[in-house]
C-alpha positions in Angstrom: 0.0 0.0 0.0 1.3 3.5 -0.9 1.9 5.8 1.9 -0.6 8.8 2.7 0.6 12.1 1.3 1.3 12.8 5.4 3.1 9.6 5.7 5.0 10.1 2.7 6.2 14.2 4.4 6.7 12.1 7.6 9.0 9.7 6.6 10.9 12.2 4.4 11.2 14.1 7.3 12.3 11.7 9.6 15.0 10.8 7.2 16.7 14.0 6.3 16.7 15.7 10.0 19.2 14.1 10.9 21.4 14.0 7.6 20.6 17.8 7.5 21.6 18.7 11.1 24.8 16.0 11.1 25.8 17.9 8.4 25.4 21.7 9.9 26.7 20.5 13.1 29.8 18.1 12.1 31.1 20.0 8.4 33.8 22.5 8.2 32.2 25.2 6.1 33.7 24.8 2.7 32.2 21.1 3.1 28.9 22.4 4.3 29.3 25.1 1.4 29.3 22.3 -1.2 26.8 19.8 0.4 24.1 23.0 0.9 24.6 23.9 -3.2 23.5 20.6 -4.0 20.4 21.8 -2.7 20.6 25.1 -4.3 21.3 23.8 -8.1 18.2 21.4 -7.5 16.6 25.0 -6.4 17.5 26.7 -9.7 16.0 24.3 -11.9 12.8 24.6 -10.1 13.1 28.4 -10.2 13.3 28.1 -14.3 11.1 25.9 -14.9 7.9 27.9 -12.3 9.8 31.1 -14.7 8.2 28.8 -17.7 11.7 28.8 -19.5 12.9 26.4 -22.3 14.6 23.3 -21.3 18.0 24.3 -22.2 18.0 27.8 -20.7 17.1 26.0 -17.5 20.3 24.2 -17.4 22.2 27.0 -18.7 20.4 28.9 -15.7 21.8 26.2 -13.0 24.8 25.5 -14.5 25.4 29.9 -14.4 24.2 29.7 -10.2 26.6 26.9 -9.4 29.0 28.1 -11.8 29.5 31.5 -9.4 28.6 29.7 -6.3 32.1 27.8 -6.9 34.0 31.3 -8.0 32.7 32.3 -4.7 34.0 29.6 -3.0 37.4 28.9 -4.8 38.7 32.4 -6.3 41.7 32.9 -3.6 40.8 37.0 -4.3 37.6 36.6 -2.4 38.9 35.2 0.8 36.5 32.3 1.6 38.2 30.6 4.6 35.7 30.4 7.4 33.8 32.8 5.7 33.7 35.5 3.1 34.5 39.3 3.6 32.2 41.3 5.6 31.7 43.8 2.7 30.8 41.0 0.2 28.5 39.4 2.6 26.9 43.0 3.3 26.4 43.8 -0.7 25.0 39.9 -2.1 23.1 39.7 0.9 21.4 43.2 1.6 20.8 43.1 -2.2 18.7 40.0 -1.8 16.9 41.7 1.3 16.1 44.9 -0.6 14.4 42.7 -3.2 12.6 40.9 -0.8 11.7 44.2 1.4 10.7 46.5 -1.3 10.1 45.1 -4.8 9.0 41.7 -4.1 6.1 42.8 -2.0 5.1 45.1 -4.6 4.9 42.4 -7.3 3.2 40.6 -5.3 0.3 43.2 -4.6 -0.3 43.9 -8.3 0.6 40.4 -9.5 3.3 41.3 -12.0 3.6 38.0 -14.1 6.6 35.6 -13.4 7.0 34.3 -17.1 9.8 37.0 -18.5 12.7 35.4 -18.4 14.9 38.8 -18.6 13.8 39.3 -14.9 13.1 36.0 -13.5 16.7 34.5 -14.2 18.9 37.7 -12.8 16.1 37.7 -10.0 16.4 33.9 -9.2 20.3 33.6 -9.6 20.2 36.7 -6.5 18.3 35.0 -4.2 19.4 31.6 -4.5 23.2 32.4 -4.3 22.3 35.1 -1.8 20.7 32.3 0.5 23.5 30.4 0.1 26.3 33.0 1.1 23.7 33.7 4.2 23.2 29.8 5.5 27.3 29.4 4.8 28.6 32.3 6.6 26.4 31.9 9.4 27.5 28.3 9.8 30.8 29.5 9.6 30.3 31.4 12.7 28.6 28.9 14.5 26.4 26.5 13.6 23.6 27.2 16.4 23.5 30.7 14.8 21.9 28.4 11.2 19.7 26.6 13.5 18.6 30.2 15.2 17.7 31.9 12.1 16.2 29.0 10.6 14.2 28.6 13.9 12.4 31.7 13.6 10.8 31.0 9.9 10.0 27.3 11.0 8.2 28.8 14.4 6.7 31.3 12.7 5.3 29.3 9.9 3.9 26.3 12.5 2.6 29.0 14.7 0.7 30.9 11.8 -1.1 26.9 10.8 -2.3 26.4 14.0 -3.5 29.6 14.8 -5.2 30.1 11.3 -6.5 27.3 11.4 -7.8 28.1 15.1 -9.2 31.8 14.3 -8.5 32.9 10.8 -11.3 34.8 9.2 -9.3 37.6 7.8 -7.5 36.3 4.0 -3.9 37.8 3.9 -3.3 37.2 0.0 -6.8 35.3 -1.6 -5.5 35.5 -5.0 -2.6 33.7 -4.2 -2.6 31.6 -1.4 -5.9 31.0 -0.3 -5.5 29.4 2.8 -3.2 32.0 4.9 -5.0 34.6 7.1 -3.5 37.3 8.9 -4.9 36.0 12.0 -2.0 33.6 11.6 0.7 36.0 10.3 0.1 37.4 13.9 -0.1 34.4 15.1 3.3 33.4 13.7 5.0 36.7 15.0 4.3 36.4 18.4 5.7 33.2 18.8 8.8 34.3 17.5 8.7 37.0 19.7 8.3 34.6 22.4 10.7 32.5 21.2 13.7 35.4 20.6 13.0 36.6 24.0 14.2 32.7 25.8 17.0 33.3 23.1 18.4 36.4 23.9 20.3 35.4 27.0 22.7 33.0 25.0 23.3 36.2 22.6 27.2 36.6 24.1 27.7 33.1 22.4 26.7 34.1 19.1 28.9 36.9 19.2 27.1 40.2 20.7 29.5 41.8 22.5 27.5 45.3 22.9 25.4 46.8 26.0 23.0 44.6 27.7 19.4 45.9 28.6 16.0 46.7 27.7 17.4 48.6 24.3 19.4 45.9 22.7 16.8 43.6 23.6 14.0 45.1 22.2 15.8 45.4 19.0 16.8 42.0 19.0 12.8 40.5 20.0 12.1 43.2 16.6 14.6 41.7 14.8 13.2 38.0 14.8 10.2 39.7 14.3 11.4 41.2 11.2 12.7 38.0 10.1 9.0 36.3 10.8 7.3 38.9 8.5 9.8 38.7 5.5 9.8 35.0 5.7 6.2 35.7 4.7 6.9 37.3 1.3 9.0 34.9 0.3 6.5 32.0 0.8 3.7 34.1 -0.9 6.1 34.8 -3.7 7.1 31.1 -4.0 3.0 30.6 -4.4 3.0 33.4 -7.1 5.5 31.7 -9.2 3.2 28.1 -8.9 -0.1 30.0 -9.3 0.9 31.6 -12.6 3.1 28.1 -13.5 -0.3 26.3 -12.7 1.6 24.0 -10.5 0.7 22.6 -7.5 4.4 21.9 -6.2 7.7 23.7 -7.4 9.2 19.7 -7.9 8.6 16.2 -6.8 12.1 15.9 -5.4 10.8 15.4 -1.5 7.9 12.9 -1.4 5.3 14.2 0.9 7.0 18.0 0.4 6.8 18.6 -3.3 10.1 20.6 -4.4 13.2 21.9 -2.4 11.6 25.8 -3.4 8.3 24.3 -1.6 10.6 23.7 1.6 13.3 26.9 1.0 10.7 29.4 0.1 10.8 31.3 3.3 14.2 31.0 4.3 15.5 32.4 0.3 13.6 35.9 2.1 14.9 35.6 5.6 18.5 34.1 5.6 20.0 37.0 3.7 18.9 39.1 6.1 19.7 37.4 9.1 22.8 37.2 7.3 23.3 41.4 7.2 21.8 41.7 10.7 25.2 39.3 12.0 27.3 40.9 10.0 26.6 44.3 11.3 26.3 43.1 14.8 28.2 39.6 15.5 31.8 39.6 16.2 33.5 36.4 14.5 35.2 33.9 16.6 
């Protein structure tokens, strides 16, 4: 008998956890660099083909992402070590976040289309490698700090089921992803703020060396925050790209899951920025 759809996302689950977190935990970070682009080439030819491009642009796409992923990662000029540049890090990364903070949610409230390649490949190479430089640098300084950041979208996207699911009546985006309601968006963002404020006391580890009190951590609990709403956009642009493709699923990659975009989609608008926000802040070991 073939298992349920839930079944199917279970046991997927239940078998790349621990791959996943043996790998954040255990790889130095050019490994960990290499293991996580995997995922991200398998995310660029998702991207191409929700962009509705022909077959062999879509593996010219990939082929172009990993192909500066690598430069990134092997040109001696850009100083990868346990980490790239600050200034590097600051310019891929707070590109990425502009995009996600000012143009993305503008698409997405007049439903530009997503099928013009001239803006979907430059768009999708950004925020794919940008993600990457963000998941990689923070593992490079500390790989708690991955499992932080990526702890805020995953509590804020559980948070926002079960409460919209509890007392949603309000639609955040109908047209596009009919079942989210800003009851849960709230919903979400107070249990990250919840969650940042049990987190803030191991904040010297990470690397915050500034003032303690109720200033720093009121920006911090606003931070997370931050990261909860953005993490938002980039889920509702993910659905955009399916809506318009007429897809259900970015992929069929992860049984249960759909696509690697389906699982990523909020973390390609929230890791850069977490990334920019420990740059700025975080002191490197």
């Amino acid at each position: 008998m073939a298992l349920s759809s839930l079944g199917q996302r279970v046991a997927t689950t239940a078998a790349l956890v621990p791959v996943v977190l043996a790998a954040l935990l255990l790889m130095p970070p050019r490994a960990w660099a290499l293991a996580t682009l995997v995922i991200v080439a398998a995310a660029a030819g998702e991207w191409a083909r929700l962009a509705r491009v022909r077959r062999g642009v879509e593996i010219a796409f990939v082929a172009i992402v990993v192909g500066i992923a690598l430069a990134l990662l092997y040109v001696g000029a850009l100083g990868f070590e346990h980490g790239w540049p600050d200034r590097l890090v600051v310019i891929v990364c707070g590109t990425a976040a502009l995009f996600w903070m000012v143009i993305a949610p503008a698409w997405l409230a007049r439903g530009w289309s997503t099928a013009h390649p001239v803006a979907m490949m430059p768009i999708g190479a950004l925020v794919l490698i940008a993600t990457w430089i963000a998941i990689v640098e923070l593992q490079a300084r500390s790989p708690w700090l991955v499992l932080a950041a990526m702890a805020v979208v995953w509590i804020a996207d559980t948070a926002a089921y079960f409460t919209g699911r509890r007392f949603g009546r309000r639609k955040l985006a109908p047209q596009i992803s009919p079942n989210k309601s800003w009851e849960g968006v709230w919903g979400g963002l107070a249990a990250v703020a919840l969650y940042s404020l049990a987190l803030a006391p191991w904040a010297p580890e990470a690397g915050y060396a500034g003032s303690r009190g109720a200033a720093p951590l009121v920006a911090f609990v606003l931070l997370a925050v931050a990261l909860a709403a953005i993490s938002v956009v980039g889920d509702l642009y993910e659905s955009l790209l399916k809506r318009q493709a007429g897809v259900k699923d970015s992929g069929a990659l992860l049984p249960g899951h759909g696509g690697v975009l389906d699982r990523i989609d909020a973390l390609l608008s929230a890791m850069p920025v977490a990334a920019v926000a420990a740059t700025l802040v975080l002191e490197k070991a």
